[in-house]
FIMIDREN-457731 format. One record per residue (C-alpha): x, y, z; residue in three letters; residue number from 1. Coordinates in Angstrom, 2 decimals. Example, Ala and Ser with C-alpha at 12.3 -4.5 7.8 and 13.67 -1.06 7.14 Angstrom:
2
+---------+---------+---------+------+-----+
:      xx :      yy :      zz : code : pos :
+---------+---------+---------+------+-----+
:   12.30 :   -4.50 :    7.80 :  ALA :   1 :
:   13.67 :   -1.06 :    7.14 :  SER :   2 :
+---------+---------+---------+------+-----+
***
This chain:
225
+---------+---------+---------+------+-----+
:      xx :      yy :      zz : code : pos :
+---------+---------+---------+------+-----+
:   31.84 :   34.90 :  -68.40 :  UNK :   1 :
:   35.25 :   35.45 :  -66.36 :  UNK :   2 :
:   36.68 :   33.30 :  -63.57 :  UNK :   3 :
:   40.15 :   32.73 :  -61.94 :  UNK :   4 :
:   42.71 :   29.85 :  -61.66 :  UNK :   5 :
:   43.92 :   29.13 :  -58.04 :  UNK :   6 :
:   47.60 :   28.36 :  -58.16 :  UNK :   7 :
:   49.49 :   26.56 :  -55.88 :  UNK :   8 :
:   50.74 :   23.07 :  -54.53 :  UNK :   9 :
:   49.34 :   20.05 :  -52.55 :  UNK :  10 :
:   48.67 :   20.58 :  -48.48 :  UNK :  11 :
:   48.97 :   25.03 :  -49.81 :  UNK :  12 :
:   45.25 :   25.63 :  -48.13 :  UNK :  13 :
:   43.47 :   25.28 :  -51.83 :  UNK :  14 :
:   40.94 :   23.14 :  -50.57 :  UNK :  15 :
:   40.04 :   25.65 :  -47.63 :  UNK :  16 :
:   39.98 :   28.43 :  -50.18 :  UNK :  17 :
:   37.92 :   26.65 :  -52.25 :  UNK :  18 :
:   35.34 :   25.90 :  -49.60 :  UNK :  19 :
:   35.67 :   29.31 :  -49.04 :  UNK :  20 :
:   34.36 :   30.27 :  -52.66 :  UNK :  21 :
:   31.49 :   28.06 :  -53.08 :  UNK :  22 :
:   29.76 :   28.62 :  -50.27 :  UNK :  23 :
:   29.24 :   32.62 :  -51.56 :  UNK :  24 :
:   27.24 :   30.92 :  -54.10 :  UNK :  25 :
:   28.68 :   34.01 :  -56.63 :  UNK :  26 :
:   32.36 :   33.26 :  -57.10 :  UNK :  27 :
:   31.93 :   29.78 :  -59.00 :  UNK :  28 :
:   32.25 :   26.48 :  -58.08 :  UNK :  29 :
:   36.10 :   25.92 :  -58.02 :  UNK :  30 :
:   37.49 :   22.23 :  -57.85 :  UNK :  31 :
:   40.49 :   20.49 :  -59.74 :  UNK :  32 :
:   38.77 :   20.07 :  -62.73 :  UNK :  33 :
:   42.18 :   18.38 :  -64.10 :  UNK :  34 :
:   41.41 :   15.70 :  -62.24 :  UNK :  35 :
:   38.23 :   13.66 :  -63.25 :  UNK :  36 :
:   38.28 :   11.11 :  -60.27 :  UNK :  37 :
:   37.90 :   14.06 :  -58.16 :  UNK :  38 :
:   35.08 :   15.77 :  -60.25 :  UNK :  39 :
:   33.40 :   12.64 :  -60.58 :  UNK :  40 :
:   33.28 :   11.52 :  -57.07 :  UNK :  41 :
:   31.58 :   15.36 :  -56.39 :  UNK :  42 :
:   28.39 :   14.53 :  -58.61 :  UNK :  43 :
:   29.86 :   14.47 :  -62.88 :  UNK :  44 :
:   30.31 :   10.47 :  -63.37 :  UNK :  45 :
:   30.84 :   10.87 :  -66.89 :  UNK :  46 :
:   33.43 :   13.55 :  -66.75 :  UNK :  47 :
:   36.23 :   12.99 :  -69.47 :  UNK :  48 :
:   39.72 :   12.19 :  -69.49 :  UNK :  49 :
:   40.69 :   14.04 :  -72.09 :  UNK :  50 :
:   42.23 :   17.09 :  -71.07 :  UNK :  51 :
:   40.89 :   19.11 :  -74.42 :  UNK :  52 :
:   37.64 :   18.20 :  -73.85 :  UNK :  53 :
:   37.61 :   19.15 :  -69.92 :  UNK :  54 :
:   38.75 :   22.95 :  -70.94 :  UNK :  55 :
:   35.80 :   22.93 :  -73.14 :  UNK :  56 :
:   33.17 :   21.92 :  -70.18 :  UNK :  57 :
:   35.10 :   23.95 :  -67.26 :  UNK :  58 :
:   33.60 :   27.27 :  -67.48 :  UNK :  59 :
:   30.08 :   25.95 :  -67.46 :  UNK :  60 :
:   30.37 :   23.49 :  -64.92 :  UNK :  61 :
:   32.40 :   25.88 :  -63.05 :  UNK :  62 :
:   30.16 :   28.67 :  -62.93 :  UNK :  63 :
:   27.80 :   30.21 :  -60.59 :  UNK :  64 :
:   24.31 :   31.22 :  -62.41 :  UNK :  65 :
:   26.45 :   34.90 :  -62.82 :  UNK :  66 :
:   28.86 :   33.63 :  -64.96 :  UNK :  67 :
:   31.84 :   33.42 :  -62.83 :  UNK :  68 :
:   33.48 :   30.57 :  -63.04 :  UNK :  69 :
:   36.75 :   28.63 :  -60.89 :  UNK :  70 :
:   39.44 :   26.02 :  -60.74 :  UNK :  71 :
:   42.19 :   25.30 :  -59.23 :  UNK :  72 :
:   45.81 :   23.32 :  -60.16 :  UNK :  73 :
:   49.13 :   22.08 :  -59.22 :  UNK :  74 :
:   52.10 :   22.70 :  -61.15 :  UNK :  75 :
:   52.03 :   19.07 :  -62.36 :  UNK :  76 :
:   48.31 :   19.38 :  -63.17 :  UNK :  77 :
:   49.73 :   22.05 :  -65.79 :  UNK :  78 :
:   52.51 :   19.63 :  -66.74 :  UNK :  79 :
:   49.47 :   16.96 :  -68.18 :  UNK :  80 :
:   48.14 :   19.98 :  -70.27 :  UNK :  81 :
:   50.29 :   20.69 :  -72.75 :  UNK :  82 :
:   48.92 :   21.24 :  -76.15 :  UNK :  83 :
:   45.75 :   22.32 :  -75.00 :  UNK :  84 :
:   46.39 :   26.00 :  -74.72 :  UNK :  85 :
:   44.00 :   26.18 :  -72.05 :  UNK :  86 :
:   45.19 :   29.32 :  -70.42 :  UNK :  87 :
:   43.72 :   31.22 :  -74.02 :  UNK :  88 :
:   40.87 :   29.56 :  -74.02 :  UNK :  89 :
:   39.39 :   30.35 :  -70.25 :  UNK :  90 :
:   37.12 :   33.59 :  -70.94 :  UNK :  91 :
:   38.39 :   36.42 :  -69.06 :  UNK :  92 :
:   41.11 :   34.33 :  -67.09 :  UNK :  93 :
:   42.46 :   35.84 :  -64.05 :  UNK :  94 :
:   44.94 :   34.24 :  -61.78 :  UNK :  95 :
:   45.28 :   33.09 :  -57.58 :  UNK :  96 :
:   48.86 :   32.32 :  -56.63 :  UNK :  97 :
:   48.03 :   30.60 :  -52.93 :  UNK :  98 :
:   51.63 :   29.61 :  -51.28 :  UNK :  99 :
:   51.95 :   28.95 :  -47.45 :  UNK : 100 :
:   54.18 :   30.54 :  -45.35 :  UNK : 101 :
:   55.10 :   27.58 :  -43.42 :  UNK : 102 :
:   57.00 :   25.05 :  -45.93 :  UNK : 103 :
:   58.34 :   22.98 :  -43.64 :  UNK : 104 :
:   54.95 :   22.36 :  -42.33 :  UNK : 105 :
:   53.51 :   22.45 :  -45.67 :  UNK : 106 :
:   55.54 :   19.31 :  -46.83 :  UNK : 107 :
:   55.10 :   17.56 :  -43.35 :  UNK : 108 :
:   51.25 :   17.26 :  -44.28 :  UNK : 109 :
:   52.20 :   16.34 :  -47.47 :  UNK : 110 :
:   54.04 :   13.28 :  -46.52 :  UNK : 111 :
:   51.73 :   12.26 :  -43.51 :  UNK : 112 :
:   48.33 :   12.56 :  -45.93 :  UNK : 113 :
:   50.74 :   10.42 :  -48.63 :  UNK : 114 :
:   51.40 :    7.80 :  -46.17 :  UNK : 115 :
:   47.73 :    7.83 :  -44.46 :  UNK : 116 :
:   45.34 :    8.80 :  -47.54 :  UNK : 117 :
:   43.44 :   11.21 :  -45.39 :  UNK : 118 :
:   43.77 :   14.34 :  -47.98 :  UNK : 119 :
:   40.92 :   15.75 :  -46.07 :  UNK : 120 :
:   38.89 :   16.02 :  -42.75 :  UNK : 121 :
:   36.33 :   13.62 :  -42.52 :  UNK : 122 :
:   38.19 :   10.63 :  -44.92 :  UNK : 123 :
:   39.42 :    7.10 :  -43.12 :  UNK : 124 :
:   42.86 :    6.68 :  -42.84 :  UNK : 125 :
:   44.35 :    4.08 :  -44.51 :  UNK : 126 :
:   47.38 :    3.69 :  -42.58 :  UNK : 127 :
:   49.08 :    4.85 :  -39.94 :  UNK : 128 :
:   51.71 :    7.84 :  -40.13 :  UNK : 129 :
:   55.28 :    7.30 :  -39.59 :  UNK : 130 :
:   57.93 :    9.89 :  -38.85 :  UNK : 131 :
:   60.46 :    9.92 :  -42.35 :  UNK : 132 :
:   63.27 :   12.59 :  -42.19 :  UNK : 133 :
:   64.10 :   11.43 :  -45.95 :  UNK : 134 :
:   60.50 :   11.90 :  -47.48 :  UNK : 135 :
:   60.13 :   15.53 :  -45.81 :  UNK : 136 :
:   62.88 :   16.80 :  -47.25 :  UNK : 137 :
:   62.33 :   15.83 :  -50.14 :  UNK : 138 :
:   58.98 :   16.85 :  -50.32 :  UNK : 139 :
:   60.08 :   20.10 :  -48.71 :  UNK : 140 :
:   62.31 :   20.71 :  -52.04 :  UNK : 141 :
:   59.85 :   19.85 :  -54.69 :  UNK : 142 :
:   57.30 :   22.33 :  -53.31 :  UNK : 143 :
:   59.56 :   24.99 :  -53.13 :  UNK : 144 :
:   60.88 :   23.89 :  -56.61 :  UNK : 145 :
:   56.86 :   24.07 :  -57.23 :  UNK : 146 :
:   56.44 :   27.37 :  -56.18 :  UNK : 147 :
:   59.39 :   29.17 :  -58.22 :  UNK : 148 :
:   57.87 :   27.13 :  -61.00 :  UNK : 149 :
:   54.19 :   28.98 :  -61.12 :  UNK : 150 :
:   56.59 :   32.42 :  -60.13 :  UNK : 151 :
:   58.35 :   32.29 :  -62.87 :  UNK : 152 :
:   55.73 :   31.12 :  -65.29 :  UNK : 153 :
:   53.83 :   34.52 :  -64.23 :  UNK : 154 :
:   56.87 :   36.75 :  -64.59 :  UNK : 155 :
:   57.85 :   35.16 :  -68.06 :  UNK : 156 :
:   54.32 :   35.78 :  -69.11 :  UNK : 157 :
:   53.52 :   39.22 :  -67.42 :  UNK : 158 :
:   50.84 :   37.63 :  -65.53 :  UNK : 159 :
:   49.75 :   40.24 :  -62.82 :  UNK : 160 :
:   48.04 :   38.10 :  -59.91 :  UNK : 161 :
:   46.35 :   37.95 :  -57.15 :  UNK : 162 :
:   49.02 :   36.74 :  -53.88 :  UNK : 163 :
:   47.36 :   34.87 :  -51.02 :  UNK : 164 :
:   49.23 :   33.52 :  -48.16 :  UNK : 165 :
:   47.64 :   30.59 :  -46.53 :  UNK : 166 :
:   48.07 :   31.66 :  -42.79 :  UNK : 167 :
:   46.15 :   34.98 :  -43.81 :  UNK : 168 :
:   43.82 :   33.41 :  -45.15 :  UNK : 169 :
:   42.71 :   31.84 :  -42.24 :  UNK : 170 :
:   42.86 :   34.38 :  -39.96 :  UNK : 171 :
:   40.81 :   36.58 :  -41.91 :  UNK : 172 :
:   38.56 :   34.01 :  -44.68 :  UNK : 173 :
:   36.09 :   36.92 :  -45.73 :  UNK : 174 :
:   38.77 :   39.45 :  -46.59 :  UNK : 175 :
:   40.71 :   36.77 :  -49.33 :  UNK : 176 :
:   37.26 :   36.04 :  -50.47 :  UNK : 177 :
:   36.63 :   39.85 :  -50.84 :  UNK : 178 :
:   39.94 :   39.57 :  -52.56 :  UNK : 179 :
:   38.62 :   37.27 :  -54.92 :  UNK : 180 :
:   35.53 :   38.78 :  -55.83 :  UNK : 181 :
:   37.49 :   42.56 :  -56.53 :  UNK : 182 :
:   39.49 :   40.72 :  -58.83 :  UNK : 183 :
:   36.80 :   39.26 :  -61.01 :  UNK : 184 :
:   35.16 :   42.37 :  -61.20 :  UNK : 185 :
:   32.24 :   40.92 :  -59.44 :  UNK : 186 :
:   29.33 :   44.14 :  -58.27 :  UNK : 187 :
:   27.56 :   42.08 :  -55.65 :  UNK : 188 :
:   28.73 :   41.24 :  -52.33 :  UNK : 189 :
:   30.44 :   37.76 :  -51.64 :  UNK : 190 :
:   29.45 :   36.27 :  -48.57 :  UNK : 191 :
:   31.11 :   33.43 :  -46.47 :  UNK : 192 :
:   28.01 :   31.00 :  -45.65 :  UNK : 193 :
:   29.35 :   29.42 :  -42.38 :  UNK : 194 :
:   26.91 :   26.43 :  -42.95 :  UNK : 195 :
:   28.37 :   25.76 :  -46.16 :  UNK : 196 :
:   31.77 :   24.95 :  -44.95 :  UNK : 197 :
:   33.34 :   21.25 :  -45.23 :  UNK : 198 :
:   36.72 :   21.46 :  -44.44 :  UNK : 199 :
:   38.73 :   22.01 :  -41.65 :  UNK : 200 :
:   42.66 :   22.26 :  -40.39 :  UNK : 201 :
:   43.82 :   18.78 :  -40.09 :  UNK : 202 :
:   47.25 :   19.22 :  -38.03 :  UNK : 203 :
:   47.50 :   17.85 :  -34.58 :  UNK : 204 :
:   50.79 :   17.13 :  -32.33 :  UNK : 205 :
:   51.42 :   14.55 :  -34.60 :  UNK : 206 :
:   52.70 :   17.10 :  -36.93 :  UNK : 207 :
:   54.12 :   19.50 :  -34.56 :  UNK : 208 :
:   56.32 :   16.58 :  -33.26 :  UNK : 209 :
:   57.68 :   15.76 :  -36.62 :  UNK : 210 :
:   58.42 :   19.42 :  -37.19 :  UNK : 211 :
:   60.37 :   19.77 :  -33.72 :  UNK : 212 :
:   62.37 :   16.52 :  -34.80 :  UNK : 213 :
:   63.00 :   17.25 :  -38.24 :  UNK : 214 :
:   64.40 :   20.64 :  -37.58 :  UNK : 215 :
:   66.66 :   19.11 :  -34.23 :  UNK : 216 :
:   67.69 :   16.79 :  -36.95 :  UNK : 217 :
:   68.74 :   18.77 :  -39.91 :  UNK : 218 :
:   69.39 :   22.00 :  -37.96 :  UNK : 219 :
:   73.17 :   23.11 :  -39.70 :  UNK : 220 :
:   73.56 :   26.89 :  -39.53 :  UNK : 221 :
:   76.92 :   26.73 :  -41.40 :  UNK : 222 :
:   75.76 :   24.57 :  -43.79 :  UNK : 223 :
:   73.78 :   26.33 :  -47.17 :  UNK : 224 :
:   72.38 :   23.66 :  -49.23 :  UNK : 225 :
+---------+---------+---------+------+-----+
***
């Protein structure tokens, strides 16, 4: 067996990417396994809890009938694991750092899915968004705090990965995919099934309005803090 971890923060593209994956039907079946409400609502009711014994079950549930297997977490999701040495214990672990180029508008989706619920495409909002200059910047800070977080865990542990911006990757899906699949060693080709897909961009000129306001508002070029 070998597999890879997808790295990265909340509203990074991860979901996309994953989508991406599964529908080769070869590069695993990648998910937040760290999170059992999510696994359970996609088909595993009696998932555990217990962080241990989810690093046991992850590389078979994880896997495509090849043996390649796939997750994906958030820096926090790594904060809840401690103890577990799970990093060891993945066979033939390879790593996915996934960042987005955009920040600004990578916290801005952040804070609208917080305040709505709609993580995805397709889900019911549960409220309606609301522009707050406060809860994007702070949101913008603790991704980039994030992000520096998973760098310098791979630099401290001379972790060479594999770099995906998120904007690439959706200009050109089957060559991060191809990415993917050279990095796992896999000998097959790795398809994008079209028909397979689920998700799809969620901004709108919702978010390109809070942008434009958020940077009129904070815009302070002799300012560096």
């Amino acid at each position: 067996m070998r597999g890879y971890a997808i790295c990265g923060e909340r509203r990074s593209g991860s979901n996309y990417l994953c989508d991406l994956l599964r529908s080769t039907g070869v590069l695993g079946i990648p998910r937040e396994y760290f999170v059992p409400d999510v696994v359970r609502r996609t088909g595993i009711p009696d998932y555990p809890s217990d962080p241990a014994a989810q690093v046991e079950l992850i590389p078979s549930i994880a896997a495509t009938p090849n043996g390649i297997y796939g997750l994906k977490l958030h820096a926090h999701e790594f904060d809840q694991l401690e103890g577990t040495r799970w990093v060891e214990r993945m066979p033939s672990l390879s790593f996915v750092y996934l960042e987005r180029r955009d920040v600004l508008a990578q916290a801005i989706s952040f804070v609208r899915a917080r305040q709505t619920g709609q993580w995805v495409a397709g889900m019911s909002a549960s409220a309606a968004p609301h522009y707050d200059a406060a809860a994007i910047q702070h949101a913008l800070i603790e991704t980039l705090s994030r992000q520096n977080r998973w760098r310098y865990y791979f630099a401290r542990n001379g972790i060479a990965y594999l770099h995906l911006v998120y904007e690439d990757v959706t200009r050109a899906p089957q060559e991060a995919v191809d990415a993917i699949a050279l990095l796992v060693g896999l000998d097959t080709p790795a398809r994008i099934d079209p028909g397979m897909l689920r998700f799809e961009v969620q901004r709108d000129d919702t978010n390109r309005e809070w942008r434009d306001r958020f940077v009129s508002e904070m815009r302070d070029l002799g300012r560096f803090d």
